[in-house]
ChimeraX commands (.cxc) that place a marker at each C-alpha (Angstrom):
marker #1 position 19.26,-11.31,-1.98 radius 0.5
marker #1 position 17.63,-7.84,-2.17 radius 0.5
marker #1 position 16.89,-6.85,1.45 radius 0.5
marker #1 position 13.02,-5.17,1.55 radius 0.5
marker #1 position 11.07,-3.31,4.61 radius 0.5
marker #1 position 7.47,-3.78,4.62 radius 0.5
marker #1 position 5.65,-1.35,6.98 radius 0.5
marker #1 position 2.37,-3.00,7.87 radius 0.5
marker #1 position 3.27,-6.71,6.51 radius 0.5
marker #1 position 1.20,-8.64,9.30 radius 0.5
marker #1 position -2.07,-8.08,7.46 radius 0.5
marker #1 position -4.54,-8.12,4.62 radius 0.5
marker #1 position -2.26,-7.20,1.64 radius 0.5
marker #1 position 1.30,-6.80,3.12 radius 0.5
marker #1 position 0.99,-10.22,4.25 radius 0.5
marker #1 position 0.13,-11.37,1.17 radius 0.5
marker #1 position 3.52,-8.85,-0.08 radius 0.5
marker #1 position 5.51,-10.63,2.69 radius 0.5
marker #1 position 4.60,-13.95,1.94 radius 0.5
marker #1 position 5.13,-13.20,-1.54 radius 0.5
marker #1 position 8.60,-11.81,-1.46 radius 0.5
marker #1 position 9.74,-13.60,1.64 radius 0.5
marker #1 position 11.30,-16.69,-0.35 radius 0.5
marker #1 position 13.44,-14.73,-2.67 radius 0.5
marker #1 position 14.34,-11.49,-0.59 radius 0.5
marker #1 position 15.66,-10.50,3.01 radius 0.5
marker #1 position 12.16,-8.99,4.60 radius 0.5
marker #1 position 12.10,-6.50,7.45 radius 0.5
marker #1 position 8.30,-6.39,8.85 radius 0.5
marker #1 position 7.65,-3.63,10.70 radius 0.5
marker #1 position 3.76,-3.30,12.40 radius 0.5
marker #1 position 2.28,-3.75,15.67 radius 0.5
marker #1 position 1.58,-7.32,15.73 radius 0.5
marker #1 position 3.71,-10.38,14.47 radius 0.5
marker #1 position 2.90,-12.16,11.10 radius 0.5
marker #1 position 1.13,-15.77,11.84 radius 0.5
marker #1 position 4.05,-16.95,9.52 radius 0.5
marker #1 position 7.64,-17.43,10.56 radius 0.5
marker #1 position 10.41,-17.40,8.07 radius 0.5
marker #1 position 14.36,-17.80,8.21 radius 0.5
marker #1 position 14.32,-14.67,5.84 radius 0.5
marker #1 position 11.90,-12.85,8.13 radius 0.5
marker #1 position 12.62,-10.60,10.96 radius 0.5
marker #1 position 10.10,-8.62,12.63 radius 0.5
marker #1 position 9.48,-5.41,14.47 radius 0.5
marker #1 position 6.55,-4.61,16.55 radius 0.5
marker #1 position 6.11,-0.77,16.12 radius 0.5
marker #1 position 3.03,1.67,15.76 radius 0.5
marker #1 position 4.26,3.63,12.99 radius 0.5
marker #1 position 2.13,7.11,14.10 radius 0.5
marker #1 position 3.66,6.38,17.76 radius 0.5
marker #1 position 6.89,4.60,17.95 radius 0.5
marker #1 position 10.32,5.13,16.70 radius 0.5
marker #1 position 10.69,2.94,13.53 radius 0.5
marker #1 position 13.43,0.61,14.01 radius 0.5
marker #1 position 17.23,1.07,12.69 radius 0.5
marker #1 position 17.84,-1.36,9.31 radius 0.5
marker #1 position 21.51,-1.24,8.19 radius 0.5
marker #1 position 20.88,-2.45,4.56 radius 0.5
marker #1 position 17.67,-1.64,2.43 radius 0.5
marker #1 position 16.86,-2.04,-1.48 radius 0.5
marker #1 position 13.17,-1.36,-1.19 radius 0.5
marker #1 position 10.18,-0.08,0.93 radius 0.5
marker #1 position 6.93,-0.72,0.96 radius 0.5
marker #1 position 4.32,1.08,2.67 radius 0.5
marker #1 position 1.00,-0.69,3.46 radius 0.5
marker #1 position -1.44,0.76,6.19 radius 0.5
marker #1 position -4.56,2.47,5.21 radius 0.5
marker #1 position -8.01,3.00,6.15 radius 0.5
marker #1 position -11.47,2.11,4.78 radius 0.5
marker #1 position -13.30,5.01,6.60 radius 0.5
marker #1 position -16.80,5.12,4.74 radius 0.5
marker #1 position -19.37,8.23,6.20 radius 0.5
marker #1 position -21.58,10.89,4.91 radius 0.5
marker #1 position -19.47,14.30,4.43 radius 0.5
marker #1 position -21.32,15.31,7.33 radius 0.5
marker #1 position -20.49,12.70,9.75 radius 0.5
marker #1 position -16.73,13.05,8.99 radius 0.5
marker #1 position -15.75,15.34,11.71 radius 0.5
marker #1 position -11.79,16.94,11.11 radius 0.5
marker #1 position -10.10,14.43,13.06 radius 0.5
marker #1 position -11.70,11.89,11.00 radius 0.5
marker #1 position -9.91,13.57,7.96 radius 0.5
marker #1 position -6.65,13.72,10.19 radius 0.5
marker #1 position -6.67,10.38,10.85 radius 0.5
marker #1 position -7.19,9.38,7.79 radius 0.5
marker #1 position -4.35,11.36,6.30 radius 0.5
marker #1 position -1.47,10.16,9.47 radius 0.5
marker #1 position -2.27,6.86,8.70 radius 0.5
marker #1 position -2.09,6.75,4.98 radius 0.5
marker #1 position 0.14,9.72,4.54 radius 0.5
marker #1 position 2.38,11.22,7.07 radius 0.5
marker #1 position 3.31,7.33,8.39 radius 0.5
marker #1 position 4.41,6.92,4.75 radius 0.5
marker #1 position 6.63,9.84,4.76 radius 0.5
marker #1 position 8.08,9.08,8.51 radius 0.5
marker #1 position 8.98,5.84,6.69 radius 0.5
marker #1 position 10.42,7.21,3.45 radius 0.5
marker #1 position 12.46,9.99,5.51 radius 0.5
marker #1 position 13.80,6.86,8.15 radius 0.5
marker #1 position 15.17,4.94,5.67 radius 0.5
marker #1 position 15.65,7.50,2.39 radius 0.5
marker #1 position 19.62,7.39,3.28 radius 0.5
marker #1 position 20.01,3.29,3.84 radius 0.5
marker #1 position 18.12,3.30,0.21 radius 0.5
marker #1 position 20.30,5.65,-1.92 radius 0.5
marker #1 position 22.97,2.89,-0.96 radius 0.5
marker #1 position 21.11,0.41,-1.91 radius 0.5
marker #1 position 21.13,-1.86,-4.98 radius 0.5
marker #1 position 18.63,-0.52,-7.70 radius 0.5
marker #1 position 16.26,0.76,-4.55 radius 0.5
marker #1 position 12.34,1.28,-5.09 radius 0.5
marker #1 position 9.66,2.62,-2.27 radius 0.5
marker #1 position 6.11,1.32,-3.30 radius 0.5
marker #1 position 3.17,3.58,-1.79 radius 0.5
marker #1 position -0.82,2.13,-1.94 radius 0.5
marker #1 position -3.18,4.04,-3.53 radius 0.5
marker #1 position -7.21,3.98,-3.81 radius 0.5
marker #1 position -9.67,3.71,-6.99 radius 0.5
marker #1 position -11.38,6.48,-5.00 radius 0.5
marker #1 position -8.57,8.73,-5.63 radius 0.5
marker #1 position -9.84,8.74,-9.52 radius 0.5
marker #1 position -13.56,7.35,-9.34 radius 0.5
marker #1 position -15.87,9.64,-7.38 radius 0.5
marker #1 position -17.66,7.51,-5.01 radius 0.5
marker #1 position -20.13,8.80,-2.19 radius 0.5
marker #1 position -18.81,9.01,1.37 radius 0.5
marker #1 position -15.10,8.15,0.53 radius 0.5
marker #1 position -14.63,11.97,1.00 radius 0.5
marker #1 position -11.97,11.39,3.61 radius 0.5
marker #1 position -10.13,8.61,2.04 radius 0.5
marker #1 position -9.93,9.95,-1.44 radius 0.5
marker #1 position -8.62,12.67,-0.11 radius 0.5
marker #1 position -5.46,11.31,1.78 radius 0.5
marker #1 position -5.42,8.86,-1.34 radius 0.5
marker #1 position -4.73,11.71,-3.70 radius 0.5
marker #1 position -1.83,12.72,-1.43 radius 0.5
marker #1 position -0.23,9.88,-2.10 radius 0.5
marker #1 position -0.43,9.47,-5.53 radius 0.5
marker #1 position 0.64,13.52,-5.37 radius 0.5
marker #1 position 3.74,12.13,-3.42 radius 0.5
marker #1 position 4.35,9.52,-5.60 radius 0.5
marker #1 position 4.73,11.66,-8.40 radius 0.5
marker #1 position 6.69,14.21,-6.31 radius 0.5
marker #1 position 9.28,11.87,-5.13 radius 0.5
marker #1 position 9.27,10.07,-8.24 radius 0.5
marker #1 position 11.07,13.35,-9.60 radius 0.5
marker #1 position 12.99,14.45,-6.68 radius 0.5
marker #1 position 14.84,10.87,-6.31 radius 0.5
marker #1 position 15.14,9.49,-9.95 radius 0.5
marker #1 position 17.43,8.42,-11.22 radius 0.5
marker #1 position 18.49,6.83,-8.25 radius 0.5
marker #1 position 15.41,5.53,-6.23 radius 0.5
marker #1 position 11.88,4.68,-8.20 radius 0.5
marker #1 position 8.43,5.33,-6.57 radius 0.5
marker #1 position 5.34,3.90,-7.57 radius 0.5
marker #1 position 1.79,2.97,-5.49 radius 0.5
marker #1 position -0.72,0.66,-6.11 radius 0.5
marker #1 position -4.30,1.53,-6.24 radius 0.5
marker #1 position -6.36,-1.40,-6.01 radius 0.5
marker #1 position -10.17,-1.51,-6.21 radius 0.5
marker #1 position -11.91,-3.27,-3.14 radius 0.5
marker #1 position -9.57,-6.53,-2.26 radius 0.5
marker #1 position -11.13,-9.42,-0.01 radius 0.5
marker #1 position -8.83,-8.41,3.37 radius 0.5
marker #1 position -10.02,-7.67,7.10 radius 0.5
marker #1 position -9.81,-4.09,5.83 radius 0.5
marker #1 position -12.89,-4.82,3.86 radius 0.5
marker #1 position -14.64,-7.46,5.97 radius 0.5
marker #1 position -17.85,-4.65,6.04 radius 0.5
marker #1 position -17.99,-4.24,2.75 radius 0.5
marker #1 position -18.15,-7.72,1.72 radius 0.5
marker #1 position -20.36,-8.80,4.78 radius 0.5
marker #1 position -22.79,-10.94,3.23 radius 0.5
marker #1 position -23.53,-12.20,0.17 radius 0.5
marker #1 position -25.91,-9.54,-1.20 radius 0.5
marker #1 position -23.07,-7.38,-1.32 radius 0.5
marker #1 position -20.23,-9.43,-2.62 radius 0.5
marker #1 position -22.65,-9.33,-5.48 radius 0.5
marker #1 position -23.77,-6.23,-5.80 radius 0.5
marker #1 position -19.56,-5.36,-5.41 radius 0.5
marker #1 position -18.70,-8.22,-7.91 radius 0.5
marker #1 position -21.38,-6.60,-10.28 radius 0.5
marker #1 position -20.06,-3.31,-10.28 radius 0.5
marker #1 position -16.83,-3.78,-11.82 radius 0.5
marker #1 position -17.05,-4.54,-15.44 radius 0.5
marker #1 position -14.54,-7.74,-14.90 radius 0.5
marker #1 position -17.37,-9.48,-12.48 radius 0.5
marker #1 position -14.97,-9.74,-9.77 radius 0.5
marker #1 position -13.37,-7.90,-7.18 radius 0.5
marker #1 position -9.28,-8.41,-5.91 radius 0.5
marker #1 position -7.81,-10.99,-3.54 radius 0.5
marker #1 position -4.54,-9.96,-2.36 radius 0.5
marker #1 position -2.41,-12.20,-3.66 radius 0.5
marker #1 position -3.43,-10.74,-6.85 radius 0.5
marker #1 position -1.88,-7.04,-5.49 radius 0.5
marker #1 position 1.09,-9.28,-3.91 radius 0.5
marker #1 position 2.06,-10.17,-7.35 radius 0.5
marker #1 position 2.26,-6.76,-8.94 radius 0.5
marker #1 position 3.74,-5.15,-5.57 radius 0.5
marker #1 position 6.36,-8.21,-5.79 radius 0.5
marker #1 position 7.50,-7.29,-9.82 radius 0.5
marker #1 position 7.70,-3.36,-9.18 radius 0.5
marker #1 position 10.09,-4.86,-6.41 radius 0.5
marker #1 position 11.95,-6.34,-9.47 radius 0.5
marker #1 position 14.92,-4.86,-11.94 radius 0.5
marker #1 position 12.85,-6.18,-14.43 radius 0.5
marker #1 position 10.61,-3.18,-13.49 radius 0.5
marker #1 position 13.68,-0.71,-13.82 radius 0.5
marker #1 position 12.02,1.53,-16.05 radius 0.5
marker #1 position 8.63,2.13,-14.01 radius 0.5
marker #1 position 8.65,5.24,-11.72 radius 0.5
marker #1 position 6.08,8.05,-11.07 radius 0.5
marker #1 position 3.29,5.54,-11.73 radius 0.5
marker #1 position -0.07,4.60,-10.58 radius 0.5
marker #1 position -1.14,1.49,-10.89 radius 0.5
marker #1 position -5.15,1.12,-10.93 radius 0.5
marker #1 position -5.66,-2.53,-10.28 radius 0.5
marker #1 position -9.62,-1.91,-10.91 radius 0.5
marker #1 position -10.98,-4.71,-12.03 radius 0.5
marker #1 position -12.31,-2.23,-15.10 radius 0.5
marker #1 position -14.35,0.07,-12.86 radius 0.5
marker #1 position -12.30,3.02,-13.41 radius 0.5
marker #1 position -11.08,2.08,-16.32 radius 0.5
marker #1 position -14.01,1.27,-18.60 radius 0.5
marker #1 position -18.24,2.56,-18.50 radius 0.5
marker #1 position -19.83,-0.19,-19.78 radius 0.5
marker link #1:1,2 radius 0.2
marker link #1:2,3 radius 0.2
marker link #1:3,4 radius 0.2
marker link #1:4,5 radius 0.2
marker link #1:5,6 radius 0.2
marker link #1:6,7 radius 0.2
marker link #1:7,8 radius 0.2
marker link #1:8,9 radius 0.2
marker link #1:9,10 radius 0.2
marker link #1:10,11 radius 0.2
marker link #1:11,12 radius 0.2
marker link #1:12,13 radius 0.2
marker link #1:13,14 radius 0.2
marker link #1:14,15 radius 0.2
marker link #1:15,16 radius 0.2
marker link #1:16,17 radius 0.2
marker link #1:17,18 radius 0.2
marker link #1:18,19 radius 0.2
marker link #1:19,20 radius 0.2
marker link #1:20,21 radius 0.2
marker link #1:21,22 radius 0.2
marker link #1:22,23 radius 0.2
marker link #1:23,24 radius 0.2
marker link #1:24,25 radius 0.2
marker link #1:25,26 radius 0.2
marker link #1:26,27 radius 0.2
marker link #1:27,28 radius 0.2
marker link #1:28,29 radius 0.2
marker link #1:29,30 radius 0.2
marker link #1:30,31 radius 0.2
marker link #1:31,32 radius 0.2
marker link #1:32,33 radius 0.2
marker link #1:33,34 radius 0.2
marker link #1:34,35 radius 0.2
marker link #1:35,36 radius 0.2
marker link #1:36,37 radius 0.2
marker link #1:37,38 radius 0.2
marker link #1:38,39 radius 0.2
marker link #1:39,40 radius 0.2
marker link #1:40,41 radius 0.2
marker link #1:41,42 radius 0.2
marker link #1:42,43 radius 0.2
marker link #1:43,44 radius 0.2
marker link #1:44,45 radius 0.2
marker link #1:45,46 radius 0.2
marker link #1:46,47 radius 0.2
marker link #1:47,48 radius 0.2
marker link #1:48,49 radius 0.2
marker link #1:49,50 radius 0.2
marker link #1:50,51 radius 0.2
marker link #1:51,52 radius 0.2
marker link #1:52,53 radius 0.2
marker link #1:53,54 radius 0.2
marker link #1:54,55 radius 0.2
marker link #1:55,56 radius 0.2
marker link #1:56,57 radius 0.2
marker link #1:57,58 radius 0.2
marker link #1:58,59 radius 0.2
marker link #1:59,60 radius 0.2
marker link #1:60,61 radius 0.2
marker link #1:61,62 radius 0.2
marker link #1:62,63 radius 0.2
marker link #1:63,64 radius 0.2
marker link #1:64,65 radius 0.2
marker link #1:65,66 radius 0.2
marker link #1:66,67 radius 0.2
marker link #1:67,68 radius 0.2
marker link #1:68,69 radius 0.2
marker link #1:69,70 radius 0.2
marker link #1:70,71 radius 0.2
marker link #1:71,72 radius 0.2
marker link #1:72,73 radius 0.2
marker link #1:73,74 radius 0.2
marker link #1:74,75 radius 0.2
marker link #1:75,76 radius 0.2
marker link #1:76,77 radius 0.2
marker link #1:77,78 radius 0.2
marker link #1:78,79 radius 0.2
marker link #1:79,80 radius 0.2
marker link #1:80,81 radius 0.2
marker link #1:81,82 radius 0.2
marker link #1:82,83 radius 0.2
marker link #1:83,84 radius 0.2
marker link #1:84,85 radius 0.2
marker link #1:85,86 radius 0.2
marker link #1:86,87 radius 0.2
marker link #1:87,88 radius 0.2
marker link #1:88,89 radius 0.2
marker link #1:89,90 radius 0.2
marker link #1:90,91 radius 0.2
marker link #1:91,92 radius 0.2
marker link #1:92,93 radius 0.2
marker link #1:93,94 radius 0.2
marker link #1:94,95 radius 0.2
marker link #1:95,96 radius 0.2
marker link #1:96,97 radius 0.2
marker link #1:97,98 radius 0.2
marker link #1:98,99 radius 0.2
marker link #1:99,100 radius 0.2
marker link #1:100,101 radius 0.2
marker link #1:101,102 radius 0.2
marker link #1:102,103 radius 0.2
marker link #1:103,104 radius 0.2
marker link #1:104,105 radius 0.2
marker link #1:105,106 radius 0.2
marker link #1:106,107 radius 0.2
marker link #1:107,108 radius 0.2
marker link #1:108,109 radius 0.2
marker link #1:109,110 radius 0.2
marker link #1:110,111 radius 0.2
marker link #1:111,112 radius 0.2
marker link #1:112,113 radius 0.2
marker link #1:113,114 radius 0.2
marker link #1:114,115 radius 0.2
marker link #1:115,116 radius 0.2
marker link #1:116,117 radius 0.2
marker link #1:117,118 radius 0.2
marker link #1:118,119 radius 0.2
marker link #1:119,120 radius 0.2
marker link #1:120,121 radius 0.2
marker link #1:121,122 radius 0.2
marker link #1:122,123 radius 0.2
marker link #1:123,124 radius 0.2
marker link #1:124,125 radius 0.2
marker link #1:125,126 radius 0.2
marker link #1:126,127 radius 0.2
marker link #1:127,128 radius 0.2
marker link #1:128,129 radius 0.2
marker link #1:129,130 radius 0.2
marker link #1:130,131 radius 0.2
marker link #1:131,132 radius 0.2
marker link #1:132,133 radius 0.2
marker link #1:133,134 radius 0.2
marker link #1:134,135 radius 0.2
marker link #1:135,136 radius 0.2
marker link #1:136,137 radius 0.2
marker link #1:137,138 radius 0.2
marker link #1:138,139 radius 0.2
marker link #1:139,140 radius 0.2
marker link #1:140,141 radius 0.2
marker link #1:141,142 radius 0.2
marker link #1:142,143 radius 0.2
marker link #1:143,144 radius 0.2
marker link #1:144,145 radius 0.2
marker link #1:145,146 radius 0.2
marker link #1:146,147 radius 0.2
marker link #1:147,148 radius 0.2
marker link #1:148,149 radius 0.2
marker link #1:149,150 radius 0.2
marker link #1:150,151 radius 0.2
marker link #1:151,152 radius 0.2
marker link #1:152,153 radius 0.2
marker link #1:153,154 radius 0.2
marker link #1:154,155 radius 0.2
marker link #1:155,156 radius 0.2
marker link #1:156,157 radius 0.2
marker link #1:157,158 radius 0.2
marker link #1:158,159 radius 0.2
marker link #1:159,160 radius 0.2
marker link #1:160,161 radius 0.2
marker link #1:161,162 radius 0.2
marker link #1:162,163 radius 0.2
marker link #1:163,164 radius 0.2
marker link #1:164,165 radius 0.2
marker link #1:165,166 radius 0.2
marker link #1:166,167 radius 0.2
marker link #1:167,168 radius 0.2
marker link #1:168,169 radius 0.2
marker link #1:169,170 radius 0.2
marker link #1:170,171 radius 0.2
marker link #1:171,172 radius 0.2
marker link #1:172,173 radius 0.2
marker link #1:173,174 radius 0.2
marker link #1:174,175 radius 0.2
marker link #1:175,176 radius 0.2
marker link #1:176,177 radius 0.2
marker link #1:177,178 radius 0.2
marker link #1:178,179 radius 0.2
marker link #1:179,180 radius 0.2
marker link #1:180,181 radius 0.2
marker link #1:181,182 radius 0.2
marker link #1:182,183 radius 0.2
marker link #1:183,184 radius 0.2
marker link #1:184,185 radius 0.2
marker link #1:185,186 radius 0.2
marker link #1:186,187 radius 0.2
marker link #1:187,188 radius 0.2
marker link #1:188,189 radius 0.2
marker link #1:189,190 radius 0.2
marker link #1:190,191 radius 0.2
marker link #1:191,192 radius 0.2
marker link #1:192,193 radius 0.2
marker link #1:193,194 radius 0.2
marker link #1:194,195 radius 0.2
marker link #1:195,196 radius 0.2
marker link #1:196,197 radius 0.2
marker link #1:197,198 radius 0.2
marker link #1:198,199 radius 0.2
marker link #1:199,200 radius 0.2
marker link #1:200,201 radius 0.2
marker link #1:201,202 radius 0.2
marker link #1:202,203 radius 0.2
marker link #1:203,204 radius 0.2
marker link #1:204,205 radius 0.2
marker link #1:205,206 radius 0.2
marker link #1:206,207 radius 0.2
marker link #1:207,208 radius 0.2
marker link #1:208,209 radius 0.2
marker link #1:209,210 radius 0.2
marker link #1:210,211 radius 0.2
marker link #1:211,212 radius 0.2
marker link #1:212,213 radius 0.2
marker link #1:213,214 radius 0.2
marker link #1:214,215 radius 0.2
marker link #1:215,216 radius 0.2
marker link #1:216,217 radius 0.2
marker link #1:217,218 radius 0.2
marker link #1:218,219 radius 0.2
marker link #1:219,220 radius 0.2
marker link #1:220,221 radius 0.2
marker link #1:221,222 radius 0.2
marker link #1:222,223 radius 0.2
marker link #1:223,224 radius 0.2
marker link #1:224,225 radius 0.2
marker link #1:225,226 radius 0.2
marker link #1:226,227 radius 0.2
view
């Protein structure tokens, strides 16, 4: 039984990851508050990963790193610490993570770190100036690490168009803009995140042995078609 941390697995799509995986693999959750659903192959950790001292895991085959931010404003209503915030929470937290548990992973048994990406990091959208922006980090780190730890460890992210979480309760307010949102994307829908549970869960996989470096764009079309 693969052992897995998710960082952020109480929530919106690593919940969805934890419930997912938690049948089949040892799962270390690690975010502020507890996940409504209690396991036997569970074990949590409450810890604010910008704050607190991530906890010590003895084993680890995999790592998956789930907070992000939805921060939607004109360019000039996004004031610097905006932007900084922005990039702690979707970038720096993920490399706290990676550095914590980088040695426990090059022991471990075919290992994998899975990041989460954006569509805004390759579809220019108005206002997701600050998000696109710590976005592209990742998928710059992804491809960074990728190389620096293959063959041993793979790296891949997710980047998933909107996905029907708390995350994106505002977006997805009413039903005048579930449509206009389902609409948009050439597929006519948008994600639930048991959708992005099931792709997270397979690059968790052996069977996904030869996948690192890569960016998934689970877009419903809307990057990947103009139609």
């Amino acid at each position: 039984m693969k052992k897995i941390a998710i960082i952020g697995g109480s929530k919106g799509i690593g919940n969805a990851i934890l419930n997912e995986l938690s049948e089949t693999h040892k799962i270390f959750n690690i975010s502020r508050t507890a996940p409504e659903v209690s396991h036997t192959n569970v074990t949590h950790y409450t810890c604010d990963i910008l704050t607190d001292d991530l906890p010590e895991i003895d084993e680890l085959d995999g790592l998956i790193y789930c907070p992000g931010s939805i921060n939607l404003k004109p360019v000039s209503r996004l004031s610097l610490d905006d932007f900084r915030a922005d990039f702690e929470i979707n970038v720096l937290g993920a490399v706290k993570s990676i550095q914590k548990y980088l040695p426990k992973l090059k022991k471990g048994t075919n290992p994998s770190i899975l990041l989460f990406s954006s569509v805004a990091a390759k579809l220019g959208m108005p206002f997701h100036a600050s998000v696109a922006a710590s976005k592209s980090a990742v998928e710059g780190l992804v491809k960074s690490l990728g190389a620096e730890l293959a063959p041993t460890i793979r790296v891949n992210a997710i980047a998933p168009t909107v996905t029907d979480t708390q995350l994106a309760s505002k977006l997805l307010r009413n039903e005048k803009m579930i449509e206009n949102i389902t609409e948009r994307h050439p597929l006519k829908k948008f994600l639930n995140p048991e959708e992005v549970a099931s792709t997270a869960a397979f690059l968790m996989l052996d069977k996904a042995a030869s996948f690192s470096g890569q960016i998934f764009e689970m877009d419903c079309g809307i990057v990947s078609f103009k139609i």
